[in-house]
N, C-alpha and C positions, 0 to 999 in steps of 0.2 A: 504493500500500500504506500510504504513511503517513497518507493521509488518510482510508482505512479505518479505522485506528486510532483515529485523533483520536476518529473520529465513535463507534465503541465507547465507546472513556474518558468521553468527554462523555456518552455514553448510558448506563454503568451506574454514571460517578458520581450523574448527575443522580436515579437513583435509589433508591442507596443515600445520597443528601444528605435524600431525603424530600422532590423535588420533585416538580411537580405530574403529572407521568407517575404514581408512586409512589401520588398520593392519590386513581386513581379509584376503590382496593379499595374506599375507604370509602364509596362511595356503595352497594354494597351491602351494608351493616354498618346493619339496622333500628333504627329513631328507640324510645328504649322510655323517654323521658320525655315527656308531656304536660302542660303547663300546663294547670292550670282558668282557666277566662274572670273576668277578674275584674268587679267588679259591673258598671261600666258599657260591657261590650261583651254588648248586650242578643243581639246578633243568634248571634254567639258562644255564648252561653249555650241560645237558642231550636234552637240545633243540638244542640247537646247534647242537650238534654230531649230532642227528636226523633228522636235516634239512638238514643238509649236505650231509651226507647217500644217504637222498631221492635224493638233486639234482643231486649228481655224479652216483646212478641207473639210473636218466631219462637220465643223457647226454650218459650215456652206452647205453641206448636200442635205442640212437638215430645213434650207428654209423650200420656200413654196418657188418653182420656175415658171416662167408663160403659163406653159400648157396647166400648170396646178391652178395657175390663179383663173385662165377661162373656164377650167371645171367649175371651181366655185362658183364664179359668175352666173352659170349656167342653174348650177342647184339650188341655187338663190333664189334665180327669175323665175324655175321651176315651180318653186313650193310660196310664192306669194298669197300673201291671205289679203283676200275683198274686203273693204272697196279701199280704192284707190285713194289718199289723201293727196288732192290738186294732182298731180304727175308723177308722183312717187308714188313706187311701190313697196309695199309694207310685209312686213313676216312678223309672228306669232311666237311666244313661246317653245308651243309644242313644235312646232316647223322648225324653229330654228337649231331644234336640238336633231332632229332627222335628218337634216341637214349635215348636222356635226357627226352623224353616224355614218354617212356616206361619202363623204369628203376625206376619208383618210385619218390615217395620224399625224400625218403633219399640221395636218387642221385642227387637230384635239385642243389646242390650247387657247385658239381663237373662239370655241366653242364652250365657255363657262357661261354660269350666272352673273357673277363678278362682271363679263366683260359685256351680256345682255342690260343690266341694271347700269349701267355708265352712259350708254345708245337709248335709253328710254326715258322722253322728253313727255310731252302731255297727249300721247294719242288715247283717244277714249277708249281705245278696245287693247289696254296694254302692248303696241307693236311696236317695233324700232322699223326705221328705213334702211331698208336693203343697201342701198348707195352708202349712206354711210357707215356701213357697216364694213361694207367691201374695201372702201375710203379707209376704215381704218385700221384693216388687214394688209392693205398696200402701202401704209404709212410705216407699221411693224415691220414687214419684211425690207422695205426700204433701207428704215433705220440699222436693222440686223445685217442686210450687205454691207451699208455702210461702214459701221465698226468692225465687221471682219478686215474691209481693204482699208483701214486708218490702222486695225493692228497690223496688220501684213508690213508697216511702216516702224511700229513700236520696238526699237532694235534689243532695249532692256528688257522688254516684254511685263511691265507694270503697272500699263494701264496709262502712260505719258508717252507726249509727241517730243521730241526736243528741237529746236529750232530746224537742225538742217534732216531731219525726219521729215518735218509738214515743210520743206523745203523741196523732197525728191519727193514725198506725196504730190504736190500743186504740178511742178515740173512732168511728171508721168503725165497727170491726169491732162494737161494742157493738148494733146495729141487730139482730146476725145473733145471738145468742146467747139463745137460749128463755129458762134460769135469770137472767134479768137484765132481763125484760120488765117487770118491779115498779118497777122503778127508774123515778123523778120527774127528767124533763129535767134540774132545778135541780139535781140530784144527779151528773151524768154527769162536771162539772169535776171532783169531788171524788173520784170513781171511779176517774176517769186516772190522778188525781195520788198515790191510793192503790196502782194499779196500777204506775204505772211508779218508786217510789221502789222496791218489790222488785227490779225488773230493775238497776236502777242499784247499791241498794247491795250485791248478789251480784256483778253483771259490771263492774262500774267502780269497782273500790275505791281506783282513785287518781285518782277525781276527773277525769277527762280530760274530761269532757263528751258522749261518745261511748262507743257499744258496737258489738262487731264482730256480723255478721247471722251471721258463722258459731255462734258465742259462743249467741246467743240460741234458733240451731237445737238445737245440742248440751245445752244444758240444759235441766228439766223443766217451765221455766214456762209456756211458749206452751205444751205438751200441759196442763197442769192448766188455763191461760186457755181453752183450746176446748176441754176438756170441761165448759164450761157449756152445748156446744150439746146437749148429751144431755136431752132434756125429762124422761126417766125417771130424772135423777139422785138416790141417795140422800140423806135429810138428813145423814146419817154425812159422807158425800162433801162435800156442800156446809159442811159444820162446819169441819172440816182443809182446805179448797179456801182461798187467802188472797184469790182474786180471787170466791170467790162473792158473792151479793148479804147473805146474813146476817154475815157476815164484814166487808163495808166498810162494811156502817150498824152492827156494834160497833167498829170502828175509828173511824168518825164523832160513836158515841152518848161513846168517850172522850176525843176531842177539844172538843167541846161541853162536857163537862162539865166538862175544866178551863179552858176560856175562858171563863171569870165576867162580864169586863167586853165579851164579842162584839165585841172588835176582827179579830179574825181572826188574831188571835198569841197567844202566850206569855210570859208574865212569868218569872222566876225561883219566885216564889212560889207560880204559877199549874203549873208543872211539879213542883213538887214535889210535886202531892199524886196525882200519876199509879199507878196503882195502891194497893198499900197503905202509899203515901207512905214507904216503901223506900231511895229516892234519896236518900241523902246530902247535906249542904251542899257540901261538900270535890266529891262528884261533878261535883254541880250547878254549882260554879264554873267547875270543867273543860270543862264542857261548852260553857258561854259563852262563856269564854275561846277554844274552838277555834271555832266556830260565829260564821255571818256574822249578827249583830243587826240589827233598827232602834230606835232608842232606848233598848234592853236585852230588847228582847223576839222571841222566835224565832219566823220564820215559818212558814206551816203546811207547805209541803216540807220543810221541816228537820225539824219535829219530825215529821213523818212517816217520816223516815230514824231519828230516835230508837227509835220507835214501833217500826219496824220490826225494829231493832236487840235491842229489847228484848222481843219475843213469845217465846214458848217454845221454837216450833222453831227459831227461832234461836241462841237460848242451847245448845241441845243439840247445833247443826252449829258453832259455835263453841268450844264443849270438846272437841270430836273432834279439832279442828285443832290445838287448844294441848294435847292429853291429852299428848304426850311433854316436856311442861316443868313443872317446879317449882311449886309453887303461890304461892310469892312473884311467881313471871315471870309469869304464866297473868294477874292482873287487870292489870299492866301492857301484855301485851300485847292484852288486849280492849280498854282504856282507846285504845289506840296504834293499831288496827287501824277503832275509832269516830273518832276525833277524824280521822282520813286520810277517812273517809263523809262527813263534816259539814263539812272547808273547803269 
């Protein structure tokens, strides 16, 4: 009896002492850090990029192609429930889930409660409209291509763009975009760089070097960047578009014209005469003062951030944001909210 004892005491000190009986829990308690390979474990890294690959091909062949989406289309206009409110046609509860039963499993997800009660507005006989239902199955799959080919860019693979990432993103994609077929090769750097100081100075305004892919999903840039692929786009459209092609050759024809001496930079003197020479001295120092130089003169990413800083609709989503402060606060914190863009 007493050596039953012992062997107890010794068996439930040992594991309230937190020995190694005690520590097999932990082998199933899941690993949820990974180190990135650092530069020279090449083999390391070539896995990486290859796991990656593989998983954004399977999440690709998980969304819906053409032919999936006019099936739907189809089963939709199919199973419509009477009467018609004004031109629309409308679908039912029950229909819409028989619908969800015949479309596949791809479709399974677009087929809950959850995503019925979001689509149902005031129709008297509980129905959503078919259109925007379909509308908002082709906004999903949109969205879902989308951030497969933004990570296909993501080189760390954590969910951030870094500058010259959304730099060979914009460059590839410029191939595919009708409104920008005018555009001269020697012009495509200058397009990027026009392009991506918008993305940076909206989504990274403390300078991190990095933007999140969800970040750039959620805002309206990438939709006004791909609607250059519309061949029928209005001039109206392409006027206020900041990435159309009349847009980045005046953004171009103003940087040209204040670089007198075509070094590829800016002088103090050379920026001041940017618009209707407007810019202050006092500005102007401030601006140097925060901003990275070479020999006193700002290079052409930077003053493209200025540039940027300084267009219209800018100016106008910038007094929104300070509209509830003082107007003594309001230019120090434009001054304060630029100079954080330009280190």
């Amino acid at each position: 009896k007493k050596s039953e004892e012992t062997e107890l005491f010794s068996k439930y000190y040992t594991e309230w002492k937190g020995g190694s009986d005690s520590g097999n829990s932990y082998k199933t308690i899941p690993r949820f850090y990974y180190r990135l390979p650092a530069e020279d474990e090449v083999l390391l890294q070539k896995l990486r990029e290859e796991s990656r690959a593989v998983f954004l091909q399977r999440k690709s062949r998980e969304l819906l192609d053409n032919e999936e989406l006019q099936n739907l289309w189809f089963l939709l206009d199919k199973h419509q429930v009477p009467p018609l409110t004004g031109e629309e046609a409308m679908i039912n509860y029950e229909a819409y889930l028989q619908v969800g039963e015949k479309a596949g499993s791809k479709c399974k997800k677009f087929f809950t409660a959850r995503v019925y009660a979001k689509l149902l507005h005031s129709d008297p006989y509980g129905r959503i409209s078919i259109m925007q239902f379909f509308n908002y199955v082709m906004r999903k799959v949109w969205l879902h291509q989308t951030r497969i080919g933004l990570s296909l860019y993501d080189v760390a693979g954590q969910g951030y763009l870094r500058e010259s990432d959304l730099e060979n993103y914009i460059l590839e994609l410029i191939p595919t975009l009708p409104q920008l077929d005018g555009l001269e090769k020697s012009f495509y750097s200058f397009y990027v760089c026009t392009a991506v100081r918008k993305f940076f100075f909206f989504l990274d305004p403390l300078r991190t070097g990095k933007i999140k892919i969800q970040d750039i999903l959620a805002c309206s840039f990438l939709d006004d960047l791909l609607e250059l692929r519309d061949e029928e786009l209005s001039k109206e459209s392409q006027e206020s578009n900041w990435f159309s092609a009349p847009s980045a050759l005046r953004v171009y024809g103003q940087y040209l014209n204040l670089d007198k001496d075509h070094n590829g930079m800016l002088s103090k003197e050379e920026l001041s005469r940017y618009g209707t020479a407007t810019l202050t001295s006092v500005f102007l120092d401030r601006v140097f003062q925060e901003c990275l130089t070479y020999e006193g003169e700002m290079v052409r990413s930077i003053t493209l951030t200025l540039i940027t800083s300084l267009h219209p609709l800018v100016q106008i989503w910038l007094q929104k944001q300070t509209c509830c402060f003082p107007k003594h606060q309001k230019s120090y914190l434009w001054l304060k909210y630029l100079s954080i863009c330009l280190t």
